[in-house]
C-alpha positions in Angstrom: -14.8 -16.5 -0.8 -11.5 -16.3 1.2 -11.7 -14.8 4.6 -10.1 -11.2 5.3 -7.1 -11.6 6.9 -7.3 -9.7 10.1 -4.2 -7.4 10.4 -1.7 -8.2 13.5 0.4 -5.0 14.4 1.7 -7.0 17.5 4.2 -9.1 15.2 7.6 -7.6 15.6 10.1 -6.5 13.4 12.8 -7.8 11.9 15.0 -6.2 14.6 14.6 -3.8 17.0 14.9 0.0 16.3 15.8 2.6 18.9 14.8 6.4 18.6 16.7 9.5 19.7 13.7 9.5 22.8 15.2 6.4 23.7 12.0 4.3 22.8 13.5 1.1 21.3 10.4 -0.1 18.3 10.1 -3.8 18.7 6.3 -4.3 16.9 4.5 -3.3 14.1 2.3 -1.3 16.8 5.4 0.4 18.0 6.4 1.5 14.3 2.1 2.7 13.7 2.4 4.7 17.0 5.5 6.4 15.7 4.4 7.4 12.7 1.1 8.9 14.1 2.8 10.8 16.9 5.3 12.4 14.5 3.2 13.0 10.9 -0.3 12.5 12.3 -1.1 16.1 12.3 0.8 16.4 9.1 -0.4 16.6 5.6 2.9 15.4 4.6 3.5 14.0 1.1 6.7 12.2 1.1 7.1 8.8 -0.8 9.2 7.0 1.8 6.8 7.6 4.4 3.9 7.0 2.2 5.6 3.4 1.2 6.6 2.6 4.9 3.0 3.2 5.7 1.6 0.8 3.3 4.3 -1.6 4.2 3.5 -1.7 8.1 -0.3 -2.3 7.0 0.9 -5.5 5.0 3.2 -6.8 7.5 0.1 -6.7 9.7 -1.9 -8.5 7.3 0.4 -11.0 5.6 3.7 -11.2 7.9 6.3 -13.2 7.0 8.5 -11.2 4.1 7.1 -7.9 4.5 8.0 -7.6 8.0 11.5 -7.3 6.9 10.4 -4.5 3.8 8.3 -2.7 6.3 11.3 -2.6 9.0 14.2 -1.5 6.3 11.7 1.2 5.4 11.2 2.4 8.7 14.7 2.6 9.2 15.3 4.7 6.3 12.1 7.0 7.4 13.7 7.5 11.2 16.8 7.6 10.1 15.6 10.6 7.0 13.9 12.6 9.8 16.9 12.3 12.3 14.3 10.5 14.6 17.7 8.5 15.5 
């Protein structure tokens, strides 16, 4: 049986990503903690946040391509909500 893969949310992104707060994203963490802080309280149904969600949880897990599907969705996501 193949081991779980244990997920890594300090890998960074495929290039950095600076917020209107000035808070510049450089990890996977710093893209989780975003996401939380500003829908975590939200019941929020929205397919591009829904998808860069379950992209940032396999970039944790697998690395490597995703990293670059999870950071182009987060860009779109910031960028959507003006978080820019």
């Amino acid at each position: 049986m193949p081991r779980p893969r244990i997920p890594d949310y300090g890998r960074k992104l495929s290039r950095p990503i600076t917020v209107a707060d000035g808070r510049v994203l450089t990890t996977l963490k710093h893209a989780a903690d975003l996401i939380r802080e500003e829908f975590g309280a939200v019941n929020l149904k929205w397919g591009a946040l829904d998808d860069a969600i379950v992209l940032l949880i396999e970039a944790a897990e697998h690395g490597g391509e995703k990293i670059e599907a999870a950071t182009s969705q987060l860009e779109l996501v910031v960028h959507e909500r003006r978080l820019l």
